[in-house]
C-alpha positions as CSV (number, residue, x, y, z in Angstrom):
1,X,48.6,82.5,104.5
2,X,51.7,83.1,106.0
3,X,55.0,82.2,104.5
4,X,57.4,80.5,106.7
5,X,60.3,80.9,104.6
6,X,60.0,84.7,105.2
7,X,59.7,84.8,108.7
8,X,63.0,82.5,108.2
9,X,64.9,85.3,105.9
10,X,64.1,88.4,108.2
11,X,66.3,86.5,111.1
12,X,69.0,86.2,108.1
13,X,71.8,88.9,108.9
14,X,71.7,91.7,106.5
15,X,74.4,90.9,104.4
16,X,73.3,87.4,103.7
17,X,69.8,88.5,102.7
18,X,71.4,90.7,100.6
19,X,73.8,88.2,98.9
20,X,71.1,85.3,98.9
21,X,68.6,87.6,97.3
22,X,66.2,86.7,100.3
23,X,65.5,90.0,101.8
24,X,62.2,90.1,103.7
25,X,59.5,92.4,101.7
26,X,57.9,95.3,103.6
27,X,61.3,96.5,105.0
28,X,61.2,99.8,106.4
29,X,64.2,102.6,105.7
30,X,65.3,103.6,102.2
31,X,66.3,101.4,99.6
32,X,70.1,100.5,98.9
33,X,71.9,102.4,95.9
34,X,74.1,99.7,95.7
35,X,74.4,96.1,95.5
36,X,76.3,93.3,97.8
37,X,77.1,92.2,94.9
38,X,79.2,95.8,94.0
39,X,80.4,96.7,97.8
40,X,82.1,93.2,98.0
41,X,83.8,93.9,94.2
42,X,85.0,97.5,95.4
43,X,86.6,95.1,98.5
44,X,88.3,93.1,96.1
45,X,89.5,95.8,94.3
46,X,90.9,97.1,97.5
47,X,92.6,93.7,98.8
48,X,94.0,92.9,95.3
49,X,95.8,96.6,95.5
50,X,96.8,97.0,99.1
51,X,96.8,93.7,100.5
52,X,94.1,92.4,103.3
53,X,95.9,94.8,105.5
54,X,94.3,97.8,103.3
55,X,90.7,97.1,103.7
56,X,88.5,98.9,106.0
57,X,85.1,100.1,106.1
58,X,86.9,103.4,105.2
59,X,88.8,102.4,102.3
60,X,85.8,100.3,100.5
61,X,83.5,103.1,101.2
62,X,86.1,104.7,99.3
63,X,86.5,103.1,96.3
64,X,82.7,103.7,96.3
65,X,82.2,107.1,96.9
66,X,80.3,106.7,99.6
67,X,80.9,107.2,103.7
68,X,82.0,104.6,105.9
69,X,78.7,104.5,107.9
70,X,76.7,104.2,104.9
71,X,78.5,100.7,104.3
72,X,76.7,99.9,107.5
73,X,73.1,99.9,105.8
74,X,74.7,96.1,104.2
75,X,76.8,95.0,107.0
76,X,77.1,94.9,110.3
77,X,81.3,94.4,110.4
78,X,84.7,94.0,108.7
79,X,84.4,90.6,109.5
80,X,81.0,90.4,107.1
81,X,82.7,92.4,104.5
82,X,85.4,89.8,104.3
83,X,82.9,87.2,103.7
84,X,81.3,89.5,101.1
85,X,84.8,90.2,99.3
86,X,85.7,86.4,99.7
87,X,81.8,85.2,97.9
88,X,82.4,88.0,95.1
89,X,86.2,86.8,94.9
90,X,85.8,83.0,94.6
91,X,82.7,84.2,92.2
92,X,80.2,80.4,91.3
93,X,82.1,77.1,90.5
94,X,82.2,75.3,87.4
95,X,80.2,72.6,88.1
96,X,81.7,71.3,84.8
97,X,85.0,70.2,87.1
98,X,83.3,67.4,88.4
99,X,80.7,66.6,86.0
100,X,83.3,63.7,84.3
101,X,85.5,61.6,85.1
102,X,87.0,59.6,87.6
103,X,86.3,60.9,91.3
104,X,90.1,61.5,91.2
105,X,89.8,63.4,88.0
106,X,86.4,65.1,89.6
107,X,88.5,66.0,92.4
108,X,91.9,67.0,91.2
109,X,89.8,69.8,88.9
110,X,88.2,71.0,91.6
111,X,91.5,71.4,94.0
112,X,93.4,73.0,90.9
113,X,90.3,75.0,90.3
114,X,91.1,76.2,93.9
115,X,93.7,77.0,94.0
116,X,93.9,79.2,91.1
117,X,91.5,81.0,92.5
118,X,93.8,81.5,95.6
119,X,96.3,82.7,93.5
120,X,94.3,85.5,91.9
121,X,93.8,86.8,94.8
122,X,96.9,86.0,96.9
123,X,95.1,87.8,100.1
124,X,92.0,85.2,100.3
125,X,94.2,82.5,102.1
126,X,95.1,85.5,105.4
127,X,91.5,86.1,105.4
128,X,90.7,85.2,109.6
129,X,87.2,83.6,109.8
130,X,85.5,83.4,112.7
131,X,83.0,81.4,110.9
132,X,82.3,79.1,108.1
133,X,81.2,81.0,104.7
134,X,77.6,81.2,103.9
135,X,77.6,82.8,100.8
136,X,76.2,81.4,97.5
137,X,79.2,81.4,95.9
138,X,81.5,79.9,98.4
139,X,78.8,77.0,99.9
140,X,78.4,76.2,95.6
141,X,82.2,75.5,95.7
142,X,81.6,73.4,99.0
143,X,78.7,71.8,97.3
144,X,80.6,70.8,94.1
145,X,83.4,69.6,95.8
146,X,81.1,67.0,97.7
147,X,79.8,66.2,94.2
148,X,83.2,65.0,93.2
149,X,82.7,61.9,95.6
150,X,79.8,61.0,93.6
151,X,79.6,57.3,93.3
152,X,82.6,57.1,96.3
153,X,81.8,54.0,98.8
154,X,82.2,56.9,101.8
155,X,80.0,57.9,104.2
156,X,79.0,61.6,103.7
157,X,80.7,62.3,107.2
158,X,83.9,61.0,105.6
159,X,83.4,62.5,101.9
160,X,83.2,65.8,104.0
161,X,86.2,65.4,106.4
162,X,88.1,64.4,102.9
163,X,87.4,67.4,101.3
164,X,88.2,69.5,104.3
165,X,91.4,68.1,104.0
166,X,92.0,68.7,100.0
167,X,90.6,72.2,100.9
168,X,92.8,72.1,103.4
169,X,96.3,71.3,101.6
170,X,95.3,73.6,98.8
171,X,95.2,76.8,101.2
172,X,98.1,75.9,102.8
173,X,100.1,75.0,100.0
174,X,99.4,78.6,97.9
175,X,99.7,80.4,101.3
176,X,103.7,78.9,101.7
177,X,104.1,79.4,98.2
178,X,103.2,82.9,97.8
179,X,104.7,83.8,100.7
180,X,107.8,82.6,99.5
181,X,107.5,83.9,96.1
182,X,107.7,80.0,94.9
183,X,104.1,80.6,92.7
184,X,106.0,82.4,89.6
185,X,107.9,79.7,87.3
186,X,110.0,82.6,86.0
187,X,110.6,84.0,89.2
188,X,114.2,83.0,90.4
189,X,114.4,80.8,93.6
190,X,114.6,82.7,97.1
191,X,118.4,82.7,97.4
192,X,119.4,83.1,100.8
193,X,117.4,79.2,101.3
194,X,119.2,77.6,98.3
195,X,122.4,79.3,99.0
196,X,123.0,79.3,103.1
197,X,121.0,76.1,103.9
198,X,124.2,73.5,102.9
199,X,126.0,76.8,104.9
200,X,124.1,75.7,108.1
201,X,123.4,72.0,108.2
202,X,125.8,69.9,109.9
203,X,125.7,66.0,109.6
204,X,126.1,66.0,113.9
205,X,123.0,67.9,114.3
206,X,120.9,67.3,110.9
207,X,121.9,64.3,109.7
208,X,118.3,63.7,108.1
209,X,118.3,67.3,106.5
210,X,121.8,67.0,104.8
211,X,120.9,63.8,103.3
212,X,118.2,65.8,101.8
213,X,119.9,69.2,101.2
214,X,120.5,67.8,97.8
215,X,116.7,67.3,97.1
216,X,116.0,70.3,98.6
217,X,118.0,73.2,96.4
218,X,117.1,70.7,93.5
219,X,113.3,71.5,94.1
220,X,114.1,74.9,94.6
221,X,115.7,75.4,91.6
222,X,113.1,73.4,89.5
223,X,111.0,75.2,86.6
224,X,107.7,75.2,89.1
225,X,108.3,74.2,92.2
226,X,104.5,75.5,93.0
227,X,102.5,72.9,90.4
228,X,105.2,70.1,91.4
229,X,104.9,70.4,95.1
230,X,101.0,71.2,94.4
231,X,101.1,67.7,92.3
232,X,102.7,65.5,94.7
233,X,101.3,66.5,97.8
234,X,97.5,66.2,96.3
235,X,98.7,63.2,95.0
236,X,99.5,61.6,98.2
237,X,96.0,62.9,99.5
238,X,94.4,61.2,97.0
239,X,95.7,58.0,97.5
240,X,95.0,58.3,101.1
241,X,91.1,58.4,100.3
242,X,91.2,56.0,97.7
243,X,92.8,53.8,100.6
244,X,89.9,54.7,102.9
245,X,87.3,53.7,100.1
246,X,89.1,50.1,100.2
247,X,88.6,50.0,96.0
């Protein structure tokens, strides 16, 4: 009898056979000496030490010893080895985040869960995708997000569009930050902001920003302008949805 799962898998691309553990049996051609699981870790490696702008078939194949065309035996492209790095990088979700509390609670686990993730690796928020993830690891984090509206009068349509927008915020949020060094408590505050914004805001031109330059260098100059901002924004998010569940 013929299984039609199988003749499902073979039309997989290579590198999500691989990472789903679904690879057709009776494939022809040697068998791998590595894993998925091992060329996406050695991209990790490589990102979290040189930036996204460091990785290449080259320099993966690299940090594994092995040729650049032999990294082609598990995918087809840079643009699957991001995906790769990114499912091996974000690595399975505590599904304990949203197995209590309030869907608020649920939620505001899962989006600080995020984003610490995000900040481990501080190139995962530059990664360009052409495509929605389909690894394990990264649909599990979409999946357990969606769990958090458990119970949530929402149709799934809007439970999804809500967390596309948590997800959303988060990336943004640690993307700004880290690009202006704002994620480190200890760090000191960019300077040339705090220092030569009240230099170039005039009450003529800005009236709205000099009312608020006061706010601003405050926030700057706060003990973690990263968590606060993170806080807040999420915050405001949150009551949005709970708005739209009419509760």
């Amino acid at each position: 009898m013929v299984d039609p799962g199988a003749n499902a898998d073979a039309h997989l691309p290579r590198y999500l056979q691989l990472l789903w553990d679904r690879e057709p049996s009776g494939r022809r051609g040697p068998k791998p000496g590595r894993t998925i699981q091992e060329i996406g870790k050695a991209g990790v490696v490589v990102a979290d030490r040189d930036g996204l702008e460091g990785v290449s078939m080259k320099s993966v194949a690299a940090e594994l010893g092995m040729t650049p065309m032999s990294l082609y035996r598990y995918v087809d492209s840079k643009e699957q080895l991001l995906e790769v790095m990114l499912d091996v990088a974000y690595g399975p979700p505590d599904r304990s985040l949203v197995a209590s509390g309030s869907w608020r609670e649920r939620l505001t686990r899962w989006a600080w869960a995020l984003a610490d993730a995000l900040v481990r690796h501080p190139w995962i928020p530059v990664v360009p995708l052409t495509t929605p993830p389909l690894g394990p690891n990264m649909l599990g984090w979409t999946d357990a997000g969606a769990a958090a509206f458990d119970g949530v009068p929402l149709t799934n349509q809007q439970k999804m569009s809500s967390l596309l927008v948590v997800d959303g915020y988060v990336r943004s949020h640690v993307r700004m930050s880290l690009t202006l060094g704002l994620v480190d408590p200890e760090a000191p505050p960019p300077d040339p902001y705090v220092t030569l914004l009240p230099m170039l805001l005039d009450a003529k031109h800005f009236p709205a920003l000099v009312a608020a330059a006061p706010a601003i260098v405050d926030d700057n100059e706060g003990e973690d302008f990263f968590r606060d901002e993170m806080r807040f924004g999420l915050d405001v998010i949150l009551d949005g949805i709970e708005t739209l569940t009419g509760t």
